[in-house]
N, C-alpha and C positions, 0 to 999 in steps of 0.2 A: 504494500500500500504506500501513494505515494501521494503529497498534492495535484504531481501532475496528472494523478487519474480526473480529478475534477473540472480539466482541460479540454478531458473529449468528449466531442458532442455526438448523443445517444440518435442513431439514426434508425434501430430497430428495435422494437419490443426487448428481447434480447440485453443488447446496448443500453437499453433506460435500465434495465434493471439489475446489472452489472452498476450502474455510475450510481444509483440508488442507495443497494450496499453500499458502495464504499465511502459515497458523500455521509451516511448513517456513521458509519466506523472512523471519519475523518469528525464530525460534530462529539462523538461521544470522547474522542480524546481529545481533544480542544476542551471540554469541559472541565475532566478530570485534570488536566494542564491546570485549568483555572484555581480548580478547589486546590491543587498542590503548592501553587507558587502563588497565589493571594489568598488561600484560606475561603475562598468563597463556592457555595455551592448552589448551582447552577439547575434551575432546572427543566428537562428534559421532554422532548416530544417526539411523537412517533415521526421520523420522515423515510421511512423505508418500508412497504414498496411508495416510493413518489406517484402521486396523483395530480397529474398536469391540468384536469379540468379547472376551468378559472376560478369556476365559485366551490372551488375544496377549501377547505380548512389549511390544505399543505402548505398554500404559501403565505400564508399570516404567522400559521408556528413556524415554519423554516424562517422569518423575519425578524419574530422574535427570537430564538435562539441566536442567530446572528448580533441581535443588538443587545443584547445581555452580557456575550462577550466581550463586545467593542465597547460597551461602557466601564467594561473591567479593565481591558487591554489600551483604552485610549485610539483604540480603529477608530476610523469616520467612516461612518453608517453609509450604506447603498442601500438603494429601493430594490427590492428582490419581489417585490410585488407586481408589480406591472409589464407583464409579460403575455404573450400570446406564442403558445409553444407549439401551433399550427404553423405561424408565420418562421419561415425559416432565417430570414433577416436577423428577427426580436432575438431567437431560439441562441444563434451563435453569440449574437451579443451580451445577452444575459449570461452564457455558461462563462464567456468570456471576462465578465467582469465581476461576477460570482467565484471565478477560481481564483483572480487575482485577490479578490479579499480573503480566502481563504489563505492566500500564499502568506499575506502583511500576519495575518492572525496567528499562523503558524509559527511566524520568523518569531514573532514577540517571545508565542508561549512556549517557543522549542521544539515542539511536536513535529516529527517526519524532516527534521531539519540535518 
């Protein structure tokens, strides 16, 4: 497992739920990161298997998760919300800028580094 899994973008059924796992296994150690080196504990939501339809629940929890850590870590927050993962434009651009916040997040808390 690596951040750079969170880089490729899921083209088949398949592919989403490989990048699923491991975005799941990449948020659950970023957490425990957090509780180890700020004592703080974090908490958790389902985001494995990911559910791309717009009106899920997944991308408000995958947002919060995101911003609980960056208010610990001092990340500056992205919109992970406003995405249409039809549109294949949005789709790259989002994975794209979701894994770079992954990367900042990981460098702080060490994780996969």
């Amino acid at each position: 497992m690596s951040v750079a899994d969170v880089f490729n973008v899921p083209t088949t059924p398949a592919e989403l739920a490989r990048w699923s796992m491991l975005h799941m296994i990449l948020h659950r150690s970023e957490n425990r990161a957090v509780q180890a080196k700020y004592h703080v504990i974090l908490p958790e939501y389902v985001l494995d298997p990911m559910d791309t339809r717009p009106e899920s629940e997944w991308f408000q929890n995958h947002q919060t998760m995101h911003n609980n850590v960056d208010q610990v870590t001092g990340v500056a927050q992205f919109n992970l919300i406003d995405v249409s993962w039809s549109d294949p434009a949005q789709l790259i651009g989002w994975i794209q800028g979701h894994a770079q916040l992954h990367k900042q997040e990981t460098d702080i808390l060490g994780v996969f580094s």
